[in-house]
C-alpha positions as CSV (number, residue, x, y, z in Angstrom):
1,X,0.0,0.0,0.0
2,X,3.1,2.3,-0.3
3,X,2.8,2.9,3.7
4,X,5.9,3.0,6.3
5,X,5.4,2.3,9.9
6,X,8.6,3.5,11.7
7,X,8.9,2.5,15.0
8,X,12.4,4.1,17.0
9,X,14.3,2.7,20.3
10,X,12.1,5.6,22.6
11,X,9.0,3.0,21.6
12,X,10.1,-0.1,22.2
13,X,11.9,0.6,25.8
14,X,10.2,-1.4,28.3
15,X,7.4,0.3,30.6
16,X,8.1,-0.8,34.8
17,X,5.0,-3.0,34.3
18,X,6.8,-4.4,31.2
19,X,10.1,-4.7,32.9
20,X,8.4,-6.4,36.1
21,X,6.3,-8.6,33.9
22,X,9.3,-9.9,31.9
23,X,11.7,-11.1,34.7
24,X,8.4,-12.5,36.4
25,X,7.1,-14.2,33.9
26,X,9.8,-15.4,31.6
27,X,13.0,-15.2,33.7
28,X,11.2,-16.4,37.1
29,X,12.4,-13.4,38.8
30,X,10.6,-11.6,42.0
31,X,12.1,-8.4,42.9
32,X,11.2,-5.9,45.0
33,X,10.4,-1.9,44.1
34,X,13.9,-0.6,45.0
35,X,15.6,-3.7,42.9
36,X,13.4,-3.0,40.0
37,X,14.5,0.7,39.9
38,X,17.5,-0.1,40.1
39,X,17.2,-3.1,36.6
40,X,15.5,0.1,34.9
41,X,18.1,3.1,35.8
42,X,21.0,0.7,34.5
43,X,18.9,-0.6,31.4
44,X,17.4,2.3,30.8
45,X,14.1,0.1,29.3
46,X,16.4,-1.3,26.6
47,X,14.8,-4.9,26.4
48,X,18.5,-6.7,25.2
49,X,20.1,-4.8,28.2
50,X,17.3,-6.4,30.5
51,X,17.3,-9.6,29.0
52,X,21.6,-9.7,29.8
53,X,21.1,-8.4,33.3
54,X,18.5,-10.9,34.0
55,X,20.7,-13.7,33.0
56,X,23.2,-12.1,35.8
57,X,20.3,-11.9,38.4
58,X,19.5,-15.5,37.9
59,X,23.5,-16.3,39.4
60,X,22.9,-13.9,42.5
61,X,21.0,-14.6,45.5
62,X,21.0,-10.7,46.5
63,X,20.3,-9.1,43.2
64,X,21.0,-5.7,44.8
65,X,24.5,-6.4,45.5
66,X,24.6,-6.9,41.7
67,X,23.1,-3.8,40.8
68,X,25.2,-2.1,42.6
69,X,28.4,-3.6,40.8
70,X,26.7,-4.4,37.4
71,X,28.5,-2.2,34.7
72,X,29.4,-1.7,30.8
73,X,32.5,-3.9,31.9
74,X,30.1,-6.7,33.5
75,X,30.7,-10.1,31.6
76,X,26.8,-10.5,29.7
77,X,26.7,-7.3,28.4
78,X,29.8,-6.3,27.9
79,X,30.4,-9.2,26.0
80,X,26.9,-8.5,23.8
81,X,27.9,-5.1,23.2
82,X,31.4,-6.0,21.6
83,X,30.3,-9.2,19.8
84,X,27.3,-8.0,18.4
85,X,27.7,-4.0,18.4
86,X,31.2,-2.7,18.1
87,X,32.7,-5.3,15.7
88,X,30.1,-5.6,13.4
89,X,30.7,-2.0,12.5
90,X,33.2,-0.3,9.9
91,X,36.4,0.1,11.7
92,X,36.0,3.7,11.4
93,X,33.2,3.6,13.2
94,X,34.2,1.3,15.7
95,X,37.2,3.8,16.3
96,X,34.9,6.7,16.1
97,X,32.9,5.0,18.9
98,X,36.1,4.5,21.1
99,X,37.4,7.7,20.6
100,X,34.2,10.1,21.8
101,X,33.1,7.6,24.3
102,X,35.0,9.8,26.8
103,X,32.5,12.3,26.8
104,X,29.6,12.6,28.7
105,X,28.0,14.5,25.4
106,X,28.1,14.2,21.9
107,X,28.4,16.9,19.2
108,X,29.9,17.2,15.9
109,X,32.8,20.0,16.2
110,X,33.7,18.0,19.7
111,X,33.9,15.2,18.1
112,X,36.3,16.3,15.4
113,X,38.6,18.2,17.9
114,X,38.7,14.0,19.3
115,X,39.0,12.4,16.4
116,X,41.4,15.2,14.7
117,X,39.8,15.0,11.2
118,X,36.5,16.2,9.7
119,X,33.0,14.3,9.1
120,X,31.6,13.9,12.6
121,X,27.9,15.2,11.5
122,X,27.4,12.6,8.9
123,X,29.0,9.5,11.4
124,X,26.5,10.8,14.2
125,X,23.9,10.9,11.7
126,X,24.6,7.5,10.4
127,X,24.8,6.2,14.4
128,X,21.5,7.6,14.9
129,X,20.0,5.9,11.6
130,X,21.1,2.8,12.1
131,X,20.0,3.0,16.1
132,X,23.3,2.3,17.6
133,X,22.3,3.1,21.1
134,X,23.1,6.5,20.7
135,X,20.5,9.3,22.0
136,X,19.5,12.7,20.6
137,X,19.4,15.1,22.7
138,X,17.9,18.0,20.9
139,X,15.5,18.4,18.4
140,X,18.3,19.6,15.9
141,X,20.2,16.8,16.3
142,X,23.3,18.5,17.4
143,X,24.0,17.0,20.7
144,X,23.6,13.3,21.6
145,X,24.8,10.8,23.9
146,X,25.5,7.0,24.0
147,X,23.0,4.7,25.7
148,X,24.6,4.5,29.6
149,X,25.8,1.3,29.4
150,X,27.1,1.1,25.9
151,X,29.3,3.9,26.6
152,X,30.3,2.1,29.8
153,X,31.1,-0.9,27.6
154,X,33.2,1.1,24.8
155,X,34.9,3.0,27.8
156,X,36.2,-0.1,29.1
157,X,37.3,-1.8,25.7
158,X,38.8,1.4,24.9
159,X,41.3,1.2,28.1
160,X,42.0,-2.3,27.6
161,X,43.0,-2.4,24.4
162,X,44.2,1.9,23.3
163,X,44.6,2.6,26.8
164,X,47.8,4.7,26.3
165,X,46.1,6.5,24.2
166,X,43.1,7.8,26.7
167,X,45.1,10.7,28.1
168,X,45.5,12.4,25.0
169,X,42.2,11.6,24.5
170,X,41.4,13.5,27.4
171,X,43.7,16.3,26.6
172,X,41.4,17.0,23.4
173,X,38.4,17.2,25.0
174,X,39.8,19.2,27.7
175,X,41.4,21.9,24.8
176,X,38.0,21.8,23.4
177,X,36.3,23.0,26.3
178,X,38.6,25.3,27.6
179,X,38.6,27.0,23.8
180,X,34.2,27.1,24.1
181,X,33.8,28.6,27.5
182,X,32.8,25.2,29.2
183,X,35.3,25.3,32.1
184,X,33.9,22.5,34.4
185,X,34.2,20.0,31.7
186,X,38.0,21.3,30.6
187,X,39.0,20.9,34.3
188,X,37.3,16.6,34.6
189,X,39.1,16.6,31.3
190,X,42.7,17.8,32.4
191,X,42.1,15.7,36.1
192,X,41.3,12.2,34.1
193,X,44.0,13.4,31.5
194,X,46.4,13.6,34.9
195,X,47.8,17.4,34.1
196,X,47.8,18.8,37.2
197,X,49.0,22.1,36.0
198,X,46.6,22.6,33.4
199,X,43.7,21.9,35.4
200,X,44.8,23.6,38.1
201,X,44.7,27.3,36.1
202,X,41.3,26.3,34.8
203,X,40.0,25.8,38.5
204,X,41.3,29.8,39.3
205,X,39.7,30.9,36.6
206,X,36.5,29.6,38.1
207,X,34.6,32.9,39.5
208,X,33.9,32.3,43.5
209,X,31.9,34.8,43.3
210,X,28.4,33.2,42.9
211,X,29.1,29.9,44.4
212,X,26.7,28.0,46.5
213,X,27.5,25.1,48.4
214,X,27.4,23.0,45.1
215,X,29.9,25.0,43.9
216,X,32.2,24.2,46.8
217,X,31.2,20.7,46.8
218,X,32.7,20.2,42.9
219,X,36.1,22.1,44.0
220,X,36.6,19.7,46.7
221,X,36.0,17.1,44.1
222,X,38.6,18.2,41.9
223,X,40.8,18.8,44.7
């Protein structure tokens, strides 16, 4: 009939009563309120996500002491996400995924300060086609992020296999930032990229004159 149904990954996350219903009635899981919070903040209602951490669950007998320890790095998924994510992409995509995973956000001219060439737009764009857990977030499509634990899982492949090469990585991002304005991300940047220095003139040029006690809170954390 010439007619296209399009259904995207925000339709086919999992609702709580979908989630509960799922490790009830097909995993022969019982958890309680807090526990099933918990399944939902780390899967974010992806249903391949739930399915893995249910198959973890099943080997506990206190599923909140998994929750608490269940990551990107965690065997079941991390194992799922490279196998049947990351290596069944392009190589330049799987390093274009490595590469930006260090950053809590995703947009194009970032991304091309990390990946030091052009054509960041189009590999988002391609990412976000193709629905490999990566998130818009704006209408314009000019920031995104990577689905929690996916970027959990390409963090940790990334320092197991380049990991020399995650300070520079670092130092990028933190250049970036500094260079737009955004000092709080340049300073986590030049911490996790271990130049003291550096982040150490980006915390004094932090005004003091505004702060709150969240503001104080965040210096003692770089500190």
């Amino acid at each position: 009939r010439g007619q296209v149904l399009e259904m995207r990954a925000d339709q086919l996350c999992c609702t709580q009563e979908e989630t509960r219903a799922f490790l009830h009635e097909v995993m022969g899981l019982t958890l309680a309120d807090q526990e099933l919070a918990g399944v939902e903040d780390r899967t974010e209602g992806w249903f391949a996500g739930l399915q893995l951490l249910a198959l973890s669950l099943q080997r506990h007998t206190d599923p909140g002491n998994l929750l608490d320890e269940v990551s990107g790095s965690q065997r079941y998924i991390l194992d799922y996400l490279t196998e049947e994510v990351l290596r069944r992409q392009d190589e330049s995509v799987q390093t274009f995924l490595l590469y930006t995973s260090i950053v809590e956000r995703l947009t194009a001219p970032l991304c091309d300060a990390l990946m030091e060439r052009s054509g960041s737009q189009q590999m988002l764009e391609l990412l976000d086609q193709t629905n490999v857990f990566i998130v818009p977030l704006d209408m314009q499509r000019c920031w995104y992020r990577y689905h929690a634990l996916f970027g959990e899982a390409l963090r940790y492949r990334l320092e197991h296999t380049q990991g020399e090469l995650v300070p520079a990585l670092h130092h990028r991002a933190c250049a970036w930032y500094a260079e737009h304005g955004q000092t709080t991300e340049a300073i986590a940047h030049a911490i996790a990229a271990r130049e003291w220095p550096w982040a150490a003139d980006l915390i004094e040029q932090v005004s003091a004159l505004t702060w709150g006690s969240g503001e104080h809170a965040m210096v003692r954390r770089w500190l």
